[in-house]
VOPAGU-2260 file (C-alpha; in pm, 1 decimal, decimal comma):
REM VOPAGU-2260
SITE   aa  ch    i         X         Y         Z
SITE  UNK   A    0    -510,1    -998,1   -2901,8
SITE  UNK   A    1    -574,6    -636,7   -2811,6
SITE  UNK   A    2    -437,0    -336,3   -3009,2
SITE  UNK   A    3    -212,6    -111,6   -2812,3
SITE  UNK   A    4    -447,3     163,0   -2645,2
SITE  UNK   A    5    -397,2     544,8   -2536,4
SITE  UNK   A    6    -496,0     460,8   -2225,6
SITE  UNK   A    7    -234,7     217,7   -2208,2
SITE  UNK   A    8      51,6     477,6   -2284,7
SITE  UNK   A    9    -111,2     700,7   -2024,7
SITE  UNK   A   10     -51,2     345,1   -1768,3
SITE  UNK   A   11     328,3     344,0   -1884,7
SITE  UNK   A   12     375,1     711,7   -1838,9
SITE  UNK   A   13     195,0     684,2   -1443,9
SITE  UNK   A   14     448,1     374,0   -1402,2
SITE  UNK   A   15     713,7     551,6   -1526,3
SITE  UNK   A   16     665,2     879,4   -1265,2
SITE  UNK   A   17     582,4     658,0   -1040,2
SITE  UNK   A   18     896,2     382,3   -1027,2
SITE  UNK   A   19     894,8     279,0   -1394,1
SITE  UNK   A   20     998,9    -109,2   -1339,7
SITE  UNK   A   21    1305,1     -93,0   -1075,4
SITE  UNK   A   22    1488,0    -431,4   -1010,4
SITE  UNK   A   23    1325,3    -490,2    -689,1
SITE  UNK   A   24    1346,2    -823,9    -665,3
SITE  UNK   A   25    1484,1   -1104,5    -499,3
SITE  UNK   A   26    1468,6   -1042,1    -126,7
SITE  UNK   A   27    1806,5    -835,4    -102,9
SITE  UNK   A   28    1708,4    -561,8    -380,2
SITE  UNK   A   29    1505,7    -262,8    -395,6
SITE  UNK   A   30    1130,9    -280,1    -441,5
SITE  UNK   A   31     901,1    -283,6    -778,3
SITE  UNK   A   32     748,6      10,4    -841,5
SITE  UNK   A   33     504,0     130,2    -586,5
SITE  UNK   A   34     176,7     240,8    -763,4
SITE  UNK   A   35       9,9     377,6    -453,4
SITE  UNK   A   36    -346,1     590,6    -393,8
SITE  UNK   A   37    -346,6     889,9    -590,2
SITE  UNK   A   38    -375,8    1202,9    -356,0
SITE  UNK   A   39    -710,9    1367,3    -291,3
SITE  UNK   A   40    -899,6    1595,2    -122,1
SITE  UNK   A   41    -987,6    1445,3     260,2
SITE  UNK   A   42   -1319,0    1374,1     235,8
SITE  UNK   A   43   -1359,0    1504,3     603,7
SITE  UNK   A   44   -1255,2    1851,5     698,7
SITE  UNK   A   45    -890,8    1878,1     867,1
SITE  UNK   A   46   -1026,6    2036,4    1214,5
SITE  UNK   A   47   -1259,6    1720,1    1244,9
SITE  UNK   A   48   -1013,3    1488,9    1087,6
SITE  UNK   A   49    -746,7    1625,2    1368,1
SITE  UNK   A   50    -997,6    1576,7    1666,8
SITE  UNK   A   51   -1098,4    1228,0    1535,5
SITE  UNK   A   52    -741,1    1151,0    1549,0
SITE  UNK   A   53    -680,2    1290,2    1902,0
SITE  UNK   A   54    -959,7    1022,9    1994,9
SITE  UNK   A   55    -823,7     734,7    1817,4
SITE  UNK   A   56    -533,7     672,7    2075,2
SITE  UNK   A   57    -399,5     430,1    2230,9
SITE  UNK   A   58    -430,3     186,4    1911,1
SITE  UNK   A   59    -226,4     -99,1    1904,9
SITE  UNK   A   60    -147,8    -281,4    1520,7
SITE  UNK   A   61     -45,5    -597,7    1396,9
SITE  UNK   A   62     206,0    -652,0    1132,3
SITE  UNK   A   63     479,7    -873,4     999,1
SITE  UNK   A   64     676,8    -840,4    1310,1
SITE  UNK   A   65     450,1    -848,0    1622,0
SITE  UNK   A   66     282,3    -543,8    1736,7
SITE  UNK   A   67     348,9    -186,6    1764,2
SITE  UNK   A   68     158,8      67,1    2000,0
SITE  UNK   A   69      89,7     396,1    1913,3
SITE  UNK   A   70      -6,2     633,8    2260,8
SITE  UNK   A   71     -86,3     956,1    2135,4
SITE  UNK   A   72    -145,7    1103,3    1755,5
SITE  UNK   A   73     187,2    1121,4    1575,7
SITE  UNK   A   74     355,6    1479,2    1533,6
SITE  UNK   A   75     671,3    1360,8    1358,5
SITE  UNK   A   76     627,2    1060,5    1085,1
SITE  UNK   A   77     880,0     935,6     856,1
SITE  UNK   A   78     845,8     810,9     510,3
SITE  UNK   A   79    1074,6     521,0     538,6
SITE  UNK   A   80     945,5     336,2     258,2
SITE  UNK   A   81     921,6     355,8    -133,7
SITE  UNK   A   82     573,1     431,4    -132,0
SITE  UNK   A   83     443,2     545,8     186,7
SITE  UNK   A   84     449,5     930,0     160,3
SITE  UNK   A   85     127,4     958,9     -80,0
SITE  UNK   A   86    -131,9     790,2     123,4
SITE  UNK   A   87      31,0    1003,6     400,6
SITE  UNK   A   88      27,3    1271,0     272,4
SITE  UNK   A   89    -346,2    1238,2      99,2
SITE  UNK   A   90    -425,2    1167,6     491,8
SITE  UNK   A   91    -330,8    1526,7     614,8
SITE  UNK   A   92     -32,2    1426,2     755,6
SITE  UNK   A   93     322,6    1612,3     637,7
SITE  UNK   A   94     634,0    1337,3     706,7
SITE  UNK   A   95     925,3    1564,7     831,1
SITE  UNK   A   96    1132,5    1300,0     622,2
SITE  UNK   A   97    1098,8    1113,5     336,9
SITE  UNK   A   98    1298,4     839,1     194,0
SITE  UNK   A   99    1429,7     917,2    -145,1
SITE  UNK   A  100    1441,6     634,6    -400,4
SITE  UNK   A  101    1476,1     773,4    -776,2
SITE  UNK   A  102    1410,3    1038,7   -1027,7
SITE  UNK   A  103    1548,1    1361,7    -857,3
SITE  UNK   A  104    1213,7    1492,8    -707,4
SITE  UNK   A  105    1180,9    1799,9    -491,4
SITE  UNK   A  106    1156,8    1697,7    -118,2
SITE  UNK   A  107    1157,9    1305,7    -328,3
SITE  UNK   A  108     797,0    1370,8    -390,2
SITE  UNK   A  109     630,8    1360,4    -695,5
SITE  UNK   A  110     395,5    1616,4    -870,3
SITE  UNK   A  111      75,2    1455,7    -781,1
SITE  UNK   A  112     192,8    1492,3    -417,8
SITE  UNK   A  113     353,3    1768,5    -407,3
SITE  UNK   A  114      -8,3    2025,8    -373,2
SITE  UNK   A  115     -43,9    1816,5     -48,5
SITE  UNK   A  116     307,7    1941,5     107,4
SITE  UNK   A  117     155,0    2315,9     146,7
SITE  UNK   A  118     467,8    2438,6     102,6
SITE  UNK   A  119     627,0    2211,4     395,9
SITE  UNK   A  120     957,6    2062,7     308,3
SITE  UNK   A  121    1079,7    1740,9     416,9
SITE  UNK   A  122    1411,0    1605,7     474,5
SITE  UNK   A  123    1535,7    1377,8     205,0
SITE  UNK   A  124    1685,3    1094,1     353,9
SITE  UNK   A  125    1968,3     903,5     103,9
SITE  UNK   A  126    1937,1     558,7     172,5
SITE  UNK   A  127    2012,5     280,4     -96,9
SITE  UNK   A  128    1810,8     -37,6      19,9
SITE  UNK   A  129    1939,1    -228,1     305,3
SITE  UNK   A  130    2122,5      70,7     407,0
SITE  UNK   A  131    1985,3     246,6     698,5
SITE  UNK   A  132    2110,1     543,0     898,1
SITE  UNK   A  133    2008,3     524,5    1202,5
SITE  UNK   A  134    2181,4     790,1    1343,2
SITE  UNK   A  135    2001,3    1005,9    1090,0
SITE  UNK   A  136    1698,4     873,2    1182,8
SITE  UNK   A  137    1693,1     892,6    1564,0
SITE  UNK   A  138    1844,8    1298,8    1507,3
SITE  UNK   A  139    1528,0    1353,4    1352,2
SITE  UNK   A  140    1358,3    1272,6    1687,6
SITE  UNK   A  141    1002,8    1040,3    1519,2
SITE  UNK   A  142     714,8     957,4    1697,7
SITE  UNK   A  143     647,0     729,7    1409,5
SITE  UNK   A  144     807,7     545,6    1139,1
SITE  UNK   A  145     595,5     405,4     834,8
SITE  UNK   A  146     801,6     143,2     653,5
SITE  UNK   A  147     521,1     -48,2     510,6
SITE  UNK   A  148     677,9     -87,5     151,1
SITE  UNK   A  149    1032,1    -115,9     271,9
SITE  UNK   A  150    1173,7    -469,5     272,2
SITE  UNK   A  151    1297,8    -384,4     626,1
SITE  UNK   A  152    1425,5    -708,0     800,5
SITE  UNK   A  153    1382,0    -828,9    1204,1
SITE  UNK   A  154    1701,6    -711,7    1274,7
SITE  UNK   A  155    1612,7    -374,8    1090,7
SITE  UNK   A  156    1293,4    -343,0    1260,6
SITE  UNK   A  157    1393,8    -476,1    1617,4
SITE  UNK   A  158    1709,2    -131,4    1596,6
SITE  UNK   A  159    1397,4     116,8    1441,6
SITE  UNK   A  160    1176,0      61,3    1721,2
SITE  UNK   A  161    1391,2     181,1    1946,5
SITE  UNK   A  162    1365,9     469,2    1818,1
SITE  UNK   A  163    1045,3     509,6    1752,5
SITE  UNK   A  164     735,7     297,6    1722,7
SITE  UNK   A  165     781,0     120,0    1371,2
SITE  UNK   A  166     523,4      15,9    1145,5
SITE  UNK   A  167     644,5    -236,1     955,9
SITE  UNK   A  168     400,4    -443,7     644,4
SITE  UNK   A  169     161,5    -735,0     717,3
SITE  UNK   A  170     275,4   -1087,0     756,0
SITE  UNK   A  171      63,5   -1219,5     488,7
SITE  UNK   A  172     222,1   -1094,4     146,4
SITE  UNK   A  173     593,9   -1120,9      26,4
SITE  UNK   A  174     825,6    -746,6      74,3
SITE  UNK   A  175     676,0    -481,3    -161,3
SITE  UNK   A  176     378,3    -679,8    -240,8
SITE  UNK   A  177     117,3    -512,4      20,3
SITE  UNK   A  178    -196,7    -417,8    -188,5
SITE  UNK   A  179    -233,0      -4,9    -188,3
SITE  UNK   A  180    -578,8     -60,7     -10,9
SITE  UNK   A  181    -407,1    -226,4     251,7
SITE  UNK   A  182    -162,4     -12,1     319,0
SITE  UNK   A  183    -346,7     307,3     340,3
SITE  UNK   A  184    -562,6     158,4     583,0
SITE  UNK   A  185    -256,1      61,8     818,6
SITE  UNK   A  186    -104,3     369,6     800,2
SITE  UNK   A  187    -467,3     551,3     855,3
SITE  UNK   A  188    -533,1     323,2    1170,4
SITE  UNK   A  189    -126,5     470,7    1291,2
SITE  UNK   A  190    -242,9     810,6    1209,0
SITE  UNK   A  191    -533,4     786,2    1393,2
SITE  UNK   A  192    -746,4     836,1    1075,4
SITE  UNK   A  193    -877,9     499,5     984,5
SITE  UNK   A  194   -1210,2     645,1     881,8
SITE  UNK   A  195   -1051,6     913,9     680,7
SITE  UNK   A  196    -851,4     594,5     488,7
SITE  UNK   A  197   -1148,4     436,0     465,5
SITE  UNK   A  198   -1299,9     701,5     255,4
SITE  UNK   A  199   -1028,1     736,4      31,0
SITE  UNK   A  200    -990,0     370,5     -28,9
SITE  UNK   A  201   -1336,2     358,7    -141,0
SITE  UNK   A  202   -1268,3     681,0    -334,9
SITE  UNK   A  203   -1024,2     532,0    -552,9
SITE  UNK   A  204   -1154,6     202,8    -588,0
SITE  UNK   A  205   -1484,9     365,8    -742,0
SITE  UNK   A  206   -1230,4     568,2    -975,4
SITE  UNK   A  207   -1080,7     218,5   -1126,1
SITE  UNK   A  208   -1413,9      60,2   -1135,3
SITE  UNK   A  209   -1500,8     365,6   -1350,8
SITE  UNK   A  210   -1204,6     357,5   -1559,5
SITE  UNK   A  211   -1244,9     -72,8   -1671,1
SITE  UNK   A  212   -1616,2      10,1   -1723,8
SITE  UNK   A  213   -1556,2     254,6   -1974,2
SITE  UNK   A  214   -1311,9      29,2   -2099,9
SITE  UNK   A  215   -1503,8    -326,1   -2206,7
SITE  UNK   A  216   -1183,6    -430,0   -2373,0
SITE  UNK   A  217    -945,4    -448,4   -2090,0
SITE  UNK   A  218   -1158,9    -741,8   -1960,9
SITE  UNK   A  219    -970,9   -1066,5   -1971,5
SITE  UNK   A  220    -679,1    -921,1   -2140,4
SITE  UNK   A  221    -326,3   -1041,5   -2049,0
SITE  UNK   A  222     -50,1    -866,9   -1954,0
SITE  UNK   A  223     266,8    -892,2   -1825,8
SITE  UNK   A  224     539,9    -656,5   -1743,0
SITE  UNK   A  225     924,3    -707,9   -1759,6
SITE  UNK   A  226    1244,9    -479,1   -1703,1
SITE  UNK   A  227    1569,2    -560,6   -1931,9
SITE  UNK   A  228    1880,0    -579,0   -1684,7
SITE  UNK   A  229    2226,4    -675,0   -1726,3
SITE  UNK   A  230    2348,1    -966,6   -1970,8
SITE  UNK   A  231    2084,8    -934,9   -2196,0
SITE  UNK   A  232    1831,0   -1109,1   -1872,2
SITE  UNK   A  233    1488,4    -964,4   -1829,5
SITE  UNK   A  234    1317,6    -871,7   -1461,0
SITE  UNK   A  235     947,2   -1000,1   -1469,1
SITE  UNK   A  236     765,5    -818,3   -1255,1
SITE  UNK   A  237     512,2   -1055,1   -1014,8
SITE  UNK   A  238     164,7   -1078,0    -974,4
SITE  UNK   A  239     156,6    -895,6    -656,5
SITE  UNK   A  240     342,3    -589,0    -748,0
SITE  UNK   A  241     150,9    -234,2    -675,4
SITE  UNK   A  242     110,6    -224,2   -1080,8
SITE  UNK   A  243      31,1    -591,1   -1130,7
SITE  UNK   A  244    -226,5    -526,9    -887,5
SITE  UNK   A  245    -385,5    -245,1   -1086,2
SITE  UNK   A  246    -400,5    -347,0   -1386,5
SITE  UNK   A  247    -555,0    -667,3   -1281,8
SITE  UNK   A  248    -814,7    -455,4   -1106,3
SITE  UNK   A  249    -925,6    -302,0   -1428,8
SITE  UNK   A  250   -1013,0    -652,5   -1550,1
SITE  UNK   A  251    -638,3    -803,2   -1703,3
SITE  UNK   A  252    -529,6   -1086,8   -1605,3
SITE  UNK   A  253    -193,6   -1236,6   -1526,3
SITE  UNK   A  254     -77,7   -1571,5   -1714,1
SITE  UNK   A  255     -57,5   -1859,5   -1479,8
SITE  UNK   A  256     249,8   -1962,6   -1637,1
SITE  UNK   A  257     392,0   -1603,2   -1529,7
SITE  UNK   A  258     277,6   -1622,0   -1192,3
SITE  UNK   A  259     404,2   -1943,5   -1141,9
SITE  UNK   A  260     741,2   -1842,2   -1289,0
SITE  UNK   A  261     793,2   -1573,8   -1054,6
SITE  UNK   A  262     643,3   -1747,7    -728,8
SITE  UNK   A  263     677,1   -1557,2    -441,6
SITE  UNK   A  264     875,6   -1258,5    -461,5
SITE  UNK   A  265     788,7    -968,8    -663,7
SITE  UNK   A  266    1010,0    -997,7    -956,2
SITE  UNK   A  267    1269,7   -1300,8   -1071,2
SITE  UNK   A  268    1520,5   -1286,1   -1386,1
SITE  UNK   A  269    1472,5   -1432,1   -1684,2
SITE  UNK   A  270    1698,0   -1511,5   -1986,3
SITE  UNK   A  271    1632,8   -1396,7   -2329,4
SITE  UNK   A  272    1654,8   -1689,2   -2447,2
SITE  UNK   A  273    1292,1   -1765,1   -2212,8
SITE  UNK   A  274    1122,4   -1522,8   -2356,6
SITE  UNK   A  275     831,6   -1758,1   -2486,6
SITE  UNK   A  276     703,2   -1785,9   -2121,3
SITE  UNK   A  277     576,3   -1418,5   -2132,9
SITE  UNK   A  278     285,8   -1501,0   -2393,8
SITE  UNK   A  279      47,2   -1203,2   -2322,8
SITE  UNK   A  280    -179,3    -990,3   -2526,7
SITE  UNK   A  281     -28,6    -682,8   -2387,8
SITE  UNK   A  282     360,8    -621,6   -2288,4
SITE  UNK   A  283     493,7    -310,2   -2099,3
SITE  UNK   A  284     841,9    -325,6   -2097,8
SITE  UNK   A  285    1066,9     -73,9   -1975,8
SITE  UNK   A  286    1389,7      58,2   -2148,3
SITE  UNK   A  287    1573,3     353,3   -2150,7
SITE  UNK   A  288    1436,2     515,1   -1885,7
SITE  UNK   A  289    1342,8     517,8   -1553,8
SITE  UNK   A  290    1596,6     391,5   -1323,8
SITE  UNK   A  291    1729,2     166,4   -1573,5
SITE  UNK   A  292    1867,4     492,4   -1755,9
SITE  UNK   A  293    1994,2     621,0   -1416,8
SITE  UNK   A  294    2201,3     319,6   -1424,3
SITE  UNK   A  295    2320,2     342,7   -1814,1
SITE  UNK   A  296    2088,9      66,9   -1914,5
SITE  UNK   A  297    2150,4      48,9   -2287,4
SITE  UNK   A  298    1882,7      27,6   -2559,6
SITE  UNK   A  299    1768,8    -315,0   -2649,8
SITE  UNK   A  300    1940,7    -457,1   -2959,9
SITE  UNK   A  301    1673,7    -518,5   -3227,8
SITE  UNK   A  302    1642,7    -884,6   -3212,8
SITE  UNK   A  303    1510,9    -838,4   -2786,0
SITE  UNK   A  304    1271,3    -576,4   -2858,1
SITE  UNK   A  305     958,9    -821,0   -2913,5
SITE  UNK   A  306     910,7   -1133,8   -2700,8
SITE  UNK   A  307     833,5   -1505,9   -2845,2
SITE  UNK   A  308     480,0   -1470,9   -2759,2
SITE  UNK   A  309     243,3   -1279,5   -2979,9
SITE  UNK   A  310     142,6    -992,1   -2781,3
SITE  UNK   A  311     176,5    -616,8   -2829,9
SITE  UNK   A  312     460,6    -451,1   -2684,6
SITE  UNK   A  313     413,0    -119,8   -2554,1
């Protein structure tokens, strides 16, 4: 067992900004939260990053849904996903719309993004999941819509690329559960800036390598991660969640008997009365704020504030 560690609190408090745990879940809710690429400086200059894109098109990508083509560099992108506005924005690139999800954010983008705006100010567009304008959408006349952590279905896809080419996630991991490296590098090949993804990929990847080396005793830890909903039921977050991804990066590890709980999709409800399955070292559980607060999530009762298993709960 590990003892609950500052750097830990400073994990629940970039979770938090960043989504907290939202009851993504089964396939007809919103997504987990998206723990994307931290914004940087471009490694390469914007004049040369704006010529290399001029030069990257035609480019033609695969994804869950076929192909889309791309002819010329993209002037008008939208945001159309939970997540997809940082590594956009940390690759140059200012969406003229960006899909709001939670937390009452300027422009819906949060303070580690918002340097990156320059003072630009998207439209916020008010969609609740499964909900699309697209009326709104085509007015704002896109050369390009990113909806890589979106849960968008066929039939959701087949009406956006109409109006624009539509890049939807990769066919080979469930809704919401596309790993940040992965997605960056889409959007970077639709930008026309796969390079420039590339780099920052590699960036960040060195920065959580540095981070679990400094920190020996992450390594082998277990955690799991679970959001209290209605009834007195608990959300448990899955294994291939932006978050669960991270923290299994810095050397954690997720419980078999977790992963095989959830399965497939990125989150599944559990009873209280289950609570023995999530036997961890290390619990983050969300209460009280967050989107569960938006929704008037009350505190836990006493007896629900520590699971069956032994672990810390942060």
């Amino acid at each position: 067992m590990i003892r609950p560690l500052s750097f830990l609190f400073v994990l629940i408090s970039l979770f938090t900004a960043c989504g907290s745990v939202s009851p993504a879940l089964e396939p007809t809710r919103a997504p987990a939260a998206p723990t994307t690429a931290p914004v940087a400086d471009a490694p390469t200059s914007a004049p040369a990053a704006a010529e290399a894109a001029a030069d990257a098109f035609p480019v033609t990508i695969e994804h869950k849904y076929g192909t889309v083509t791309i002819f010329a560099e993209p002037q008008r992108v939208i945001a159309l996903g939970y997540s997809e506005v940082d590594p956009i924005l940390a690759l140059g690139v200012v969406p003229v719309a960006v899909r709001d999800w939670f937390g009452d954010q300027p422009n819906a983008v949060w303070p580690w993004s918002q340097p990156a705006l320059g003072g630009a100010t998207p439209i916020v567009l008010t969609m609740p999941f499964g909900e699309l304008n697209y009326e709104t959408i085509a007015a704002l006349a896109p050369d390009l819509i990113v909806a890589t952590h979106s849960g968008i279905t066929e039939d959701e896809y087949t009406t956006l690329s109409r109006i624009a080419p539509t890049l939807a996630q990769t066919g080979d991991v469930p809704d919401f559960g596309m790993p940040w490296q992965a997605q960056t590098k889409l959007i970077g090949q639709a930008l026309g800036r796969a390079e420039q993804a590339e780099q920052l990929v590699a960036g960040v990847e060195a920065q959580i390598a540095a981070v679990a080396a400094t920190n020996p005793q992450l390594q082998g830890a277990t955690i799991a991660w679970d959001s209290p909903a209605e009834g007195g039921t608990f959300w448990v977050v899955g294994s291939t969640t932006p978050p669960l991804r991270f923290l299994t990066a810095l050397g954690m590890s997720y419980p078999n008997a977790v992963v095989e709980f959830v399965g497939t999709v990125d989150s599944r409800q559990l009873s209280a009365e289950r609570l023995e399955k999530i036997d961890t070292d290390v619990l983050l559980r969300r209460h009280g704020i967050g989107a569960g607060s938006d929704r008037g999530q009350p505190a836990l009762p006493a007896d629900q504030r520590h699971p069956a298993g032994s672990g810390n709960l942060l």
